[in-house]
Structures are given as C-alpha cells and as structure tokens.
C-alpha positions, 0 to 999 in steps of 0.5 A, a space after each residue: 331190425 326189419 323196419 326200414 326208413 328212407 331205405 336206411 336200417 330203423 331201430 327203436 331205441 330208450 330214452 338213454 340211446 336216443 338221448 346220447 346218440 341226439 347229443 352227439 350228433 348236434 354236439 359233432 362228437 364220435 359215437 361210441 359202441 361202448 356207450 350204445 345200449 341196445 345190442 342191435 344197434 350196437 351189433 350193426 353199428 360195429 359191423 358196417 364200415 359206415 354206419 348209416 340208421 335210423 332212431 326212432 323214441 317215442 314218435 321221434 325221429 333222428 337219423 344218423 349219417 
C-alpha cells in the first residue's frame, strides 16, 4: 500500500472488491470485512477506526469515506 491518492491509502483491487465495495457505497449499505478479498485492504480496514481509501480497478477510480 505505498501509493497514496488525494493524501488517502490507495488499493488496487479485482473486479469482486471493486464491484462490492462500488454497491455499497451507492446502495448505503455497511461494508463488511468479512466480504473484503484482498487482505490488504481488509487488514486496514479492521485496523483504522475510521476508514477512509481509495480503490482503483482497471483505470477506475472509487473513494470511500
């Protein structure tokens, strides 16, 4: 995780996270750890208080928080 967007943590990530992460976001639902692939990202996310990243899939860009 040495890249960084917009000062925020940025995780490049398979079509599964992007895809769960992008429905919750637009949906306002909970984001689940359990449901995170990557284990980067889902280290990071357990461990910050308030979690506040970037996804990127294939030139796309989301960011969360």
């Amino acid at each position: 995780m040495a890249d960084n967007y917009n000062g925020k943590p940025l995780f490049h990530v398979g079509a599964d996270d992007f895809i769960y992460i992008s429905n919750c976001l637009l949906l306002q639902k909970r984001l689940l750890s359990k449901n995170i692939h990557l284990q980067e990202l889902k280290d990071y996310y357990v461990k910050e208080r308030i979690p506040q990243f970037v996804i990127e899939y294939n030139g796309l860009v989301l960011s969360w928080g």
